[in-house]
N, C-alpha and C positions, 0 to 999 in steps of 0.2 A: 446789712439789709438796706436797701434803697426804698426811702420813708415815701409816702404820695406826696403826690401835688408838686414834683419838680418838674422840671423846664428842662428839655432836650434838644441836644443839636446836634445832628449826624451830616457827612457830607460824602461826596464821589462816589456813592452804591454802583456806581456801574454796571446798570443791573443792562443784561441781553435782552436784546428784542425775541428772541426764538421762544418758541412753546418749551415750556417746562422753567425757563430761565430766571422768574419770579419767583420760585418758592424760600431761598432762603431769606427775600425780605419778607414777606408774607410771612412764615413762621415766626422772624424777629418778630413783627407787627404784634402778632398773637401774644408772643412775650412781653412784648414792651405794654400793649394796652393792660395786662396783669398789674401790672405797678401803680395806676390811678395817674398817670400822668397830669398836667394841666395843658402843656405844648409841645410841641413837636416843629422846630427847625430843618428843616432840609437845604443844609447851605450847598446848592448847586450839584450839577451832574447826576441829577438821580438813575438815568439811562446812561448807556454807553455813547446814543447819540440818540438826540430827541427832538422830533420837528412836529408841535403841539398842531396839527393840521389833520382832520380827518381821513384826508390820504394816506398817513403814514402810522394808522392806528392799527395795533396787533391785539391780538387777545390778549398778551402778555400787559402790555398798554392798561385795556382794559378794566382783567384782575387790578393791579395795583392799584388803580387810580378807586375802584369800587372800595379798597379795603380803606385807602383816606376816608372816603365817602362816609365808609361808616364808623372810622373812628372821631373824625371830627363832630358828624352827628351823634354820637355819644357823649359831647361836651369837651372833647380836648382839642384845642388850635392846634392846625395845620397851618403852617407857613411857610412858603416857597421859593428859596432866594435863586433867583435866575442865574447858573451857571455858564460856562464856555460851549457848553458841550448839550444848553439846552438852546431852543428857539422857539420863537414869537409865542410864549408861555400866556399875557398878558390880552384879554380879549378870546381865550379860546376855550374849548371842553374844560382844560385843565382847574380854570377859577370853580367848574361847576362842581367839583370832589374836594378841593383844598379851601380853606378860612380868607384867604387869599395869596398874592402872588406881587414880588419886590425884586429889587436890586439888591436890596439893604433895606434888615430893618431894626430898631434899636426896642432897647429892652430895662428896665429899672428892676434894680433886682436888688433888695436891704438898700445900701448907701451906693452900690455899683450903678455905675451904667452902661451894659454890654451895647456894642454896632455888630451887626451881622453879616458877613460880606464873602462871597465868594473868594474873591481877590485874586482872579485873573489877568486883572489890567493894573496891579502893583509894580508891575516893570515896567515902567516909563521909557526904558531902553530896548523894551521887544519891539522894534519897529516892524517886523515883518507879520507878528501874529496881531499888533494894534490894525495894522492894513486891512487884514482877513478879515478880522471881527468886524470893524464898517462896510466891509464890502459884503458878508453873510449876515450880518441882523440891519438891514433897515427896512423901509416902506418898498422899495423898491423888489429886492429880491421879495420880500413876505408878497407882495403881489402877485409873482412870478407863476408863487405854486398853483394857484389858479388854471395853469396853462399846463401843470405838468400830469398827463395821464395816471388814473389812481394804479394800474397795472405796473407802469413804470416808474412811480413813487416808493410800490412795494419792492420791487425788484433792488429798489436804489437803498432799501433799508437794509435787506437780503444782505446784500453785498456789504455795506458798509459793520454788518454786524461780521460774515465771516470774517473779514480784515482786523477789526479790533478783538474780535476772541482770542487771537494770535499774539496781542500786546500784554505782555504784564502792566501796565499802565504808570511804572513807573517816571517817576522825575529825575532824570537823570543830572538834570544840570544844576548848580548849586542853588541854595536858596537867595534868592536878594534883600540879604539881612541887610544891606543900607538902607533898602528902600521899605521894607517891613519898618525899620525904626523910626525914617524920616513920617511914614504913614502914622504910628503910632504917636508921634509930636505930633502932628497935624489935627488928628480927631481925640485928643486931649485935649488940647486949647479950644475945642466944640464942646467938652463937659463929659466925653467918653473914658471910662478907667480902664475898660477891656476891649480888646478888638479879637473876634472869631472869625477865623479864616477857614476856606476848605482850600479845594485847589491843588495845594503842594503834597497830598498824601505822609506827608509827614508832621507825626507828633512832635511836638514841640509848646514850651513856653516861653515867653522872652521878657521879663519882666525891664522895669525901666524906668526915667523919671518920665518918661510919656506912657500913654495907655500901654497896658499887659499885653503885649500879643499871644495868643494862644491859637495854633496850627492843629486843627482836625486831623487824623489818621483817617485813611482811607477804609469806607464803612467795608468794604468789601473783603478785606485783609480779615477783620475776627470779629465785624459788628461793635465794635466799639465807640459809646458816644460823649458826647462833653454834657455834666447833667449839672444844673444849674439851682442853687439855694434860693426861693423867691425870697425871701424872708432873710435870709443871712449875706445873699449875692456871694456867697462861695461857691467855686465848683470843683468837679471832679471828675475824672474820668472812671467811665463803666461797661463794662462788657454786658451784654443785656442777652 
């Protein structure tokens, strides 16, 4: 039995823009608010693809963002670590349902101290997807949408949702465990014991004389989350 008052952190729900395509987070939701929670982590990618702009808002959108709403005014932290696959999160509708909204955020848990981090920019050697991402999140394009008709916003969802329903979304290419460990040397010498990654869909631990790394499983696979001791800063993985 999973006691109240733990700390969760789910990542890549992949949830679909199309109507209907929210229910089995929304059911978890249901389940998970049962347990008394204290927070709730969303490390990155909670859509399949998500451009936080009223242009590109679905009812699917919506529902979700309403059931934050009301779980957070219930008393449990929502908190929203900006993924690859989300945009211009910071400043929009999004902050008005969720506790708030980061890159990274750190966490003190008994004698632990967890960082929260997507960690899509751990490969220092992806030079083609580091390109994209400066070239799709700055001030300039987030301007752009401005100019792009809310009809053809939809449309541009439409479409980007049939093309990834078709992906299993896995990771096909291997993990960059040099760079995972060099990452976990680096924010240990900051005062971190654990590092929570989403990103890679694969479960993993990587213990070490630098910070734990610990790798999210893709929520979308069986719902499973990394749930966190305030009190003892242990954690554990849970199917909820």
């Amino acid at each position: 039995m999973i006691p109240a008052g733990q700390i969760f952190v789910i990542g890549d729900s992949h949830i679909g823009l199309s109507p209907g395509s929210e229910k089995p987070i929304m059911d978890w939701l249901d389940r998970f608010a049962l347990l008394q929670p204290r927070a709730l982590y969303l490390n990155g990618d909670l859509f399949h693809y998500f451009i936080a702009d009223r242009k590109f808002y679905t009812p699917t959108v919506d529902k979700v963002f309403g059931r934050f709403r009301q779980l957070r005014d219930s008393g449990v932290a929502v908190h929203y670590v900006e993924g690859n696959r989300d945009f211009f999160l910071k400043g929009s509708f999004v902050e008005e349902s969720v506790t708030d909204v980061s890159d990274e955020y750190s966490l003190q848990a008994g004698d632990r101290k967890y960082l929260i981090v997507h960690g899509d920019l751990i490969n220092d050697r992806d030079y083609p997807y580091r390109f994209w991402r400066r070239a799709s999140k700055n001030p300039v394009s987030k301007f752009s949408l401005r100019f792009i008709p809310r009809r053809a916003a939809r449309r541009f969802v439409d479409g980007v949702e049939k093309r990834l329903a078709r992906s299993n979304f896995k990771h096909k290419s291997r993990l960059p465990l040099e760079q995972l460990e060099a990452y976990g040397h680096k924010r240990r010498e900051q005062g971190f014991t654990h590092v929570v990654f989403g990103h890679f869909h694969q479960k993993l631990v990587l213990p070490g004389d630098g910070a734990t790394i610990a790798i999210l499983p893709a929520w979308f696979d069986a719902g499973e989350a990394l749930a966190i001791n305030p009190a003892t800063g242990e954690f554990e993985w849970v199917e909820i």
